[in-house]
DOFIRO-625260 format. One record per residue (C-alpha): residue in one letter; chain; x, y, z. Coordinates in steps of 0.1 Angstrom, whole numbers, plus 2048, in hexadecimal, padded with zeros to 3 digits. Layout:
<recs>
<a A <X Y Z>>
...
</recs>
This chain:
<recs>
<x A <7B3 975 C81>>
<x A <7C6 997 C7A>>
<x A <7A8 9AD C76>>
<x A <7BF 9CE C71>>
<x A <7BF 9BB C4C>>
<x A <79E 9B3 C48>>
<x A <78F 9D3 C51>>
<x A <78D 9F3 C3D>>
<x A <7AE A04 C41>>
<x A <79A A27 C39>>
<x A <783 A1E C54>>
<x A <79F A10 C71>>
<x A <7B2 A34 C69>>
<x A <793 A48 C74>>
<x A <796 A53 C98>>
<x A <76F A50 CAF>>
<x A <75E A6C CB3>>
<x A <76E A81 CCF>>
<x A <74C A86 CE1>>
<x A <746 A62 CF0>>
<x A <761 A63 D07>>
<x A <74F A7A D1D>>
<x A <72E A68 D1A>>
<x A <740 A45 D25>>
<x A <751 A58 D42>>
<x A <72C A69 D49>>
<x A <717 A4A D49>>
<x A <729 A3B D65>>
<x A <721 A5F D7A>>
<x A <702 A66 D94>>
<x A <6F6 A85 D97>>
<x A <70B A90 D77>>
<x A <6FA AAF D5F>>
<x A <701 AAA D3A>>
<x A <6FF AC5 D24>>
<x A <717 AB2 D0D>>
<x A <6FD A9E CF8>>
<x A <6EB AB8 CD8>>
<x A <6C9 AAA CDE>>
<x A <6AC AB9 CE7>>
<x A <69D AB6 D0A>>
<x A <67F AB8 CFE>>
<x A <668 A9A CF4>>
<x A <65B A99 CD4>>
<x A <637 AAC CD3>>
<x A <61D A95 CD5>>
<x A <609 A9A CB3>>
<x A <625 A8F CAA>>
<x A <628 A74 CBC>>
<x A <603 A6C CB8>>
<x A <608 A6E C92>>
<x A <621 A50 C94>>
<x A <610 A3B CAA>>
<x A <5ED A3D C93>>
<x A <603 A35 C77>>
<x A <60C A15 C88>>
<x A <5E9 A0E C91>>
<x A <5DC A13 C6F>>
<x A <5FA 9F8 C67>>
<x A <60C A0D C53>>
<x A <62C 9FC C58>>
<x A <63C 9F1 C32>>
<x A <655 A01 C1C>>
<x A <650 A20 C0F>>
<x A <65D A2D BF2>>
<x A <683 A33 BF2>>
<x A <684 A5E BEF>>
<x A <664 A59 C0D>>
<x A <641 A5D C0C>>
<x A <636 A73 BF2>>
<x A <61E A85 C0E>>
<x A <63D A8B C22>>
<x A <651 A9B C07>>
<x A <637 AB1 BFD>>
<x A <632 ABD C20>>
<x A <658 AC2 C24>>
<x A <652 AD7 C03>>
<x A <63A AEB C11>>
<x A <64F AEC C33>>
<x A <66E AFB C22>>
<x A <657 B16 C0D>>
<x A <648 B22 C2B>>
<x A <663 B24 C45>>
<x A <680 B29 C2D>>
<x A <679 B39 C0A>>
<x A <685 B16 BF9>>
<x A <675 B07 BDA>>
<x A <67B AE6 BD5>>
<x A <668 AC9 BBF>>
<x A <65C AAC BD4>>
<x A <659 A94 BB7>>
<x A <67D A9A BB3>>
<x A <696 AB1 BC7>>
<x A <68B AA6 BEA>>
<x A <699 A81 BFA>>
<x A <68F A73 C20>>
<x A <6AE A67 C2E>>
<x A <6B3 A53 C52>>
<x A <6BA A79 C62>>
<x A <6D3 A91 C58>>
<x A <6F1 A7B C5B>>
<x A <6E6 A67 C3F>>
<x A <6E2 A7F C2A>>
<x A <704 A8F C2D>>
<x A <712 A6D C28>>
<x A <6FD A66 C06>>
<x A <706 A8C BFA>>
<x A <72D A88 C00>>
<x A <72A A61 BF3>>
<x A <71C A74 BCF>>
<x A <72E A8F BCE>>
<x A <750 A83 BD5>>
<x A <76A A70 BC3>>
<x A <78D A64 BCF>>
<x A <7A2 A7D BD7>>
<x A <78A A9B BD6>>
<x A <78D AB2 BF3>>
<x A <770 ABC C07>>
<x A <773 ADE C1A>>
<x A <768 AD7 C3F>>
<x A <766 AF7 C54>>
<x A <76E AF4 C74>>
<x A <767 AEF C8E>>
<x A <747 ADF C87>>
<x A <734 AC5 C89>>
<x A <74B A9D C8E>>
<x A <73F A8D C6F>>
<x A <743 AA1 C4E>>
<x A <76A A95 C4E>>
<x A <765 A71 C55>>
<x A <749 A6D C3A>>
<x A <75D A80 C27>>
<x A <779 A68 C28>>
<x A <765 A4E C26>>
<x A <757 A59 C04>>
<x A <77D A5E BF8>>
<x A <784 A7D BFB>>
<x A <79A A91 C11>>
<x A <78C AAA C2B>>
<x A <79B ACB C2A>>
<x A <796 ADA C4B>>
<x A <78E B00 C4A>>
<x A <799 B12 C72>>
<x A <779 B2D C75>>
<x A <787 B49 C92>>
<x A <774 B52 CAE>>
<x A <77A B77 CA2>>
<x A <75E B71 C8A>>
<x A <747 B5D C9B>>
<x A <751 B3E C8B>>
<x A <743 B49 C69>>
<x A <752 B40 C4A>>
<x A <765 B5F C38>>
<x A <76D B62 C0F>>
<x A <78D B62 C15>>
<x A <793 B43 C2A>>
<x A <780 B31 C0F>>
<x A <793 B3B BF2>>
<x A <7B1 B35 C03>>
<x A <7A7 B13 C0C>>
<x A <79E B0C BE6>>
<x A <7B2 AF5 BD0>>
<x A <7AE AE5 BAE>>
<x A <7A3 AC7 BC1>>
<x A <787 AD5 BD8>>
<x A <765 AC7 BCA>>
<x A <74B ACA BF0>>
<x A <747 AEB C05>>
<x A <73A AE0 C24>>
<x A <724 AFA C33>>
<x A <718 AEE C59>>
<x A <704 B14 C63>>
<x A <6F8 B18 C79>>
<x A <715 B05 C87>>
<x A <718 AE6 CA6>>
<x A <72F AEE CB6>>
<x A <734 B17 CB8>>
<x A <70F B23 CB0>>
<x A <71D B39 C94>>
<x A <6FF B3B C75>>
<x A <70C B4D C54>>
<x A <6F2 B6C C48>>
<x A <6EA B73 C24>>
<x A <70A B8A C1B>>
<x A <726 B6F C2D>>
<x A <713 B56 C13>>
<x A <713 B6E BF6>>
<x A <736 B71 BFC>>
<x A <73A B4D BFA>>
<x A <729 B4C BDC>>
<x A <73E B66 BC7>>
<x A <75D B51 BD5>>
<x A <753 B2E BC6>>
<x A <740 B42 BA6>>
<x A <750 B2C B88>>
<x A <75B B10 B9A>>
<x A <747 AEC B96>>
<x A <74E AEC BBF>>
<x A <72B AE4 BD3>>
<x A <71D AEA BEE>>
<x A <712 AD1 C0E>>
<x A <6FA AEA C26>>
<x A <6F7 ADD C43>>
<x A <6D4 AE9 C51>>
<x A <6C6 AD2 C6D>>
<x A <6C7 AF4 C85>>
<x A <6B4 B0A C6B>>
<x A <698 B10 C82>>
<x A <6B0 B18 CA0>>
<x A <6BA B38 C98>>
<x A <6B9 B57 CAF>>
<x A <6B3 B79 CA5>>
<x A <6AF B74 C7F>>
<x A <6A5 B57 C66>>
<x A <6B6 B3E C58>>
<x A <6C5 B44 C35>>
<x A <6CD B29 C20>>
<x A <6EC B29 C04>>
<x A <6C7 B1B BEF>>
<x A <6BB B39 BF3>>
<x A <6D0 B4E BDE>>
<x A <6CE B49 BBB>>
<x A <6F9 B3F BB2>>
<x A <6F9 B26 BCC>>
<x A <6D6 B15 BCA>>
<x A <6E2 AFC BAB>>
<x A <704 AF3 BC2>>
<x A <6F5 AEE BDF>>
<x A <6E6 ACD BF4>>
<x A <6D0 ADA C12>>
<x A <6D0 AC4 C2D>>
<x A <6B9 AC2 C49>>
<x A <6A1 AAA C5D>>
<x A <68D AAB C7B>>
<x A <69F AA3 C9F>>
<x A <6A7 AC2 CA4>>
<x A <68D AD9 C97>>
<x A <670 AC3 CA4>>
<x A <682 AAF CC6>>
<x A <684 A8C CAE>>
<x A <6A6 A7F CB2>>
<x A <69B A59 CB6>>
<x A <682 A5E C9B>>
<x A <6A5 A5E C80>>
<x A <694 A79 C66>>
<x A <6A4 A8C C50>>
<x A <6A5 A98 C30>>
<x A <6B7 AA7 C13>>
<x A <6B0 AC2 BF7>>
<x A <6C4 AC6 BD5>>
<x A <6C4 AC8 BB3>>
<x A <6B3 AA8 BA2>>
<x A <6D2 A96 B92>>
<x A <6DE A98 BB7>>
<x A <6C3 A88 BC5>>
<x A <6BB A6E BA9>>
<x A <6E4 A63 BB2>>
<x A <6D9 A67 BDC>>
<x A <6BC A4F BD8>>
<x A <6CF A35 BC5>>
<x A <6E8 A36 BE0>>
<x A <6C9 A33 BFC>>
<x A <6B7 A19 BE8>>
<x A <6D2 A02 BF2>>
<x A <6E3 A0C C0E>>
<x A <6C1 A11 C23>>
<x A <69C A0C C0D>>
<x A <68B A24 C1F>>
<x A <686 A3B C3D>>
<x A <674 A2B C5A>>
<x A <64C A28 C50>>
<x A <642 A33 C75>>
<x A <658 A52 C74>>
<x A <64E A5F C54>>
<x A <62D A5E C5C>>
<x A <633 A76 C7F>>
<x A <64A A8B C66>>
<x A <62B A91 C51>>
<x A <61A AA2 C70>>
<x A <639 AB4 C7B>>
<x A <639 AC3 C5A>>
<x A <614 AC8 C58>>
<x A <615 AD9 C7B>>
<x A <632 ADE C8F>>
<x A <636 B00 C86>>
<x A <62E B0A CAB>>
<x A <63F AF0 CBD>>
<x A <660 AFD CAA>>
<x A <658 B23 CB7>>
<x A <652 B14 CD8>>
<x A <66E B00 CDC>>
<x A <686 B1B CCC>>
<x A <67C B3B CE7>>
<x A <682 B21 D03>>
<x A <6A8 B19 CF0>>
<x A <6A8 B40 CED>>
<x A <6A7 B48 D11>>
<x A <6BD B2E D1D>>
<x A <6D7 B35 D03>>
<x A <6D8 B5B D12>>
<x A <6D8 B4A D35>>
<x A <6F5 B3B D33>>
<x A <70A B52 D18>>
<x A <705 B6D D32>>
<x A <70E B56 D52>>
<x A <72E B47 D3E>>
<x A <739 B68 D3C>>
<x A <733 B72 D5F>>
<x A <747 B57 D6C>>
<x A <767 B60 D57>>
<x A <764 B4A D34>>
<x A <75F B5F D19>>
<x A <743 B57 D00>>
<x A <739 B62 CE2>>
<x A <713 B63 CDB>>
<x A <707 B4A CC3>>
<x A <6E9 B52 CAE>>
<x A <6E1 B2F CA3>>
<x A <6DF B04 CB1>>
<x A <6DF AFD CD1>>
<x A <704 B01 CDE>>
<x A <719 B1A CEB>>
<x A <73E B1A CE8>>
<x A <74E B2B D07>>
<x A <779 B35 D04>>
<x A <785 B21 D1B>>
<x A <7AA B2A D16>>
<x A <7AF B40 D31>>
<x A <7AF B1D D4D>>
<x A <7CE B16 D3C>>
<x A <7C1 AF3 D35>>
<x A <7BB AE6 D19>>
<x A <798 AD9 D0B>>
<x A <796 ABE D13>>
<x A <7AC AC1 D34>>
<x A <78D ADD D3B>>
<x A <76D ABE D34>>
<x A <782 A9F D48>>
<x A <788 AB5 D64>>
<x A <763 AC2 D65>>
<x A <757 AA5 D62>>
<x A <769 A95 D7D>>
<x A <765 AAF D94>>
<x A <744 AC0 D92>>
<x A <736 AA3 D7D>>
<x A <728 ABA D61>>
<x A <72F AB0 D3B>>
<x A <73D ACA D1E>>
<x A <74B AC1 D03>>
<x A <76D ACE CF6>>
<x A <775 AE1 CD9>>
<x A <78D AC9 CCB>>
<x A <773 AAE CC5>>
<x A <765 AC9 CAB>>
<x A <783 ACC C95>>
<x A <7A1 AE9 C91>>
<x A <797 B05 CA2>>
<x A <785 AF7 CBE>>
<x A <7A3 AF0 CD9>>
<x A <7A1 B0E CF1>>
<x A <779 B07 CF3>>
<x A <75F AF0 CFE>>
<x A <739 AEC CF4>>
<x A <721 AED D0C>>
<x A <6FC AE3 CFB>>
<x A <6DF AFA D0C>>
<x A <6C8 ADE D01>>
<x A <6C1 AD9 D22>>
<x A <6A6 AE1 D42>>
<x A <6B0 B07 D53>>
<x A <6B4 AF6 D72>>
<x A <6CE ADE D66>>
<x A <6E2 AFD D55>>
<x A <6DE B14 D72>>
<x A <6E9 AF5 D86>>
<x A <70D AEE D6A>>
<x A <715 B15 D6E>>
<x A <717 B14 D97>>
<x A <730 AF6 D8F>>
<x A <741 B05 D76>>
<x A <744 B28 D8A>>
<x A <750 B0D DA5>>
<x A <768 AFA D8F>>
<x A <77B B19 D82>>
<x A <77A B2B DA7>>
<x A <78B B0E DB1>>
<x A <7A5 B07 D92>>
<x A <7AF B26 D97>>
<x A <7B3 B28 DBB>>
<x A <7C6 B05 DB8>>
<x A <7DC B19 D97>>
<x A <7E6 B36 DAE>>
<x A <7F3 B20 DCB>>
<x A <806 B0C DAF>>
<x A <815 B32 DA4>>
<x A <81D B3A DC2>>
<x A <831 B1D DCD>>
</recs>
């Protein structure tokens, strides 16, 4: 059986995600520190918890209604007025997707037809392209410099601009590089795509981990709020990655087209999750504050140790990443993560996973306990001691 054609030819032509190499190398590892995986260390707070283990002993465990429980919308509702200034109608502009990922996939899926281009900046985060091309259009990859903290300027957007651009992907505050985008960078967008039909996919499942200032959301000013899907969800916010939560915002012809697309492709959120996304709404408001002044203080940890060591590092103001210039080893990314790995058995992920713009870096997730981090900068201070100790022999010979 020749299964190169049987199986999707747009499928076969995508390459696997960059990141799993290192986590097939790492799982065979003792003693090995990870701060390659963007996941909480934290477990999910227990009222939480509790709230989906009642559910299940009240046997609440059927469909529920394909946008989600009408409870659970209203509560995000309420959620996004209070933390974020964002009105939107439960009845009709809010769906529950199986996380975040689903919901970029439904968005591009209704918003693209062959042949549009979406405009991916990067780098970001491994998946807008793919979907993209999955959907049938054609990523246009967007390089962000390191000389403006990764954000996105006016003028690399209208450059990037064609007839054919129909998606502007938006992934602030960003995985990998930590940049966020403030009201005037998003303004600025705005006057740039002012009279064009081009909308807008906002990434926002870091929202709440911001440091310094809030979150703004393109939704929030008035020109982009009718162009714009908000997506967001709950693993990172509220420690529920194995929960699958999410959840997307956008005008109500958007989301009528999302939710025939989820009726098919999935029914419904999981019943059991729902139900602990109701109290996370409800109350998790402390657990997010909590959780982000403990992110805060390792994220300054370890900005101010990279830099004391030798790699230069800008300081991110959102996520849970930092993005260290790795450039000066003379290695390359992902020379840089193997030979870590190998060595002093830590895991980083490089740049070039991310998209253009990320060779020269690595990411290094401070979703992690202080003691591992303190531990991964000894061996990193040891690794580069040693590389270039081994590089000046090499000169020298």
């Amino acid at each position: 059986m020749n299964y190169d054609s049987i199986l999707n030819q747009k499928i076969q032509n995508i390459k696997p995600s960059g990141i799993r190499k290192f986590f097939d190398i790492l799982e065979e590892m003792t003693d090995a520190i990870s701060l390659g995986i963007g996941e909480p260390d934290f477990v999910t707070p227990w009222h939480i918890r509790d709230a989906g283990i009642y559910s299940l002993e009240r046997g609440h465990t059927k469909y529920t209604s394909n946008a989600g429980m009408l409870q659970l919308r209203r509560e995000i509702a309420a959620y996004l007025n209070r933390r974020f200034d964002l009105q939107y109608d439960y009845a009709g502009q809010i769906l529950v997707t199986v996380g975040g990922s689903e919901a970029i996939d439904l968005a591009l899926r209704v918003l693209v037809d062959p042949g549009d281009e979406v405009i991916v900046p990067a780098p970001s985060f491994v998946c807008y392209g793919p979907l993209a091309e999955m959907a049938g259009g054609v990523p246009k990859y967007l390089e962000l410099k390191a000389e403006n903290q990764f954000r996105l300027t006016p003028e690399e957007l209208k450059a990037a601009i064609t007839e054919k651009t129909k998606v502007l992907v938006l992934p602030f505050p960003c995985n990998p590089t930590g940049g966020t985008m403030d009201r005037k960078d998003l303004e600025a967008v705005a006057q740039v795509l002012e009279g064009t039909g081009i909308m807008v996919i906002s990434d926002e499942i870091y929202a709440e981990l911001t440091y310094g200032r809030r979150h703004v959301s393109p939704a929030n000013l008035t020109s982009l709020y009718d162009r714009t899907v908000v997506v967001n969800g709950f693993s990172k916010s509220h420690a529920m990655t194995g929960w699958r939560m999410g959840y997307v915002c956008a005008p109500k012809p958007i989301i009528a087209a999302m939710t025939k697309l989820h009726q098919f492709g999935i029914m419904s959120a999981p019943t059991t999750s729902q139900y602990a996304a109701v109290e996370a709404m409800r109350s998790g408001d402390p657990d997010i504050e909590h959780m982000r002044e403990e992110y805060d203080r390792r994220r300054r940890y370890l900005v101010e140790n990279l830099n004391r060591i030798g790699l230069d590092c800008f300081e991110p103001k959102g996520a849970f990443y930092v993005f260290p210039d790795i450039r000066s080893t003379g290695l390359t990314s992902e020379e840089f993560c193997e030979t870590f790995l190998l060595e002093e058995k830590v895991a980083v992920i490089p740049g070039s996973a991310f998209g253009p713009g990320g060779e020269g870096f690595v990411r290094a997730c401070y979703a992690a306990s202080m003691k591992d981090i303190a531990e991964a900068v000894a061996r990193m201070d040891n690794f580069l001691t040693n590389l270039r100790r081994k590089q000046g022999k090499e000169e020298s010979i």
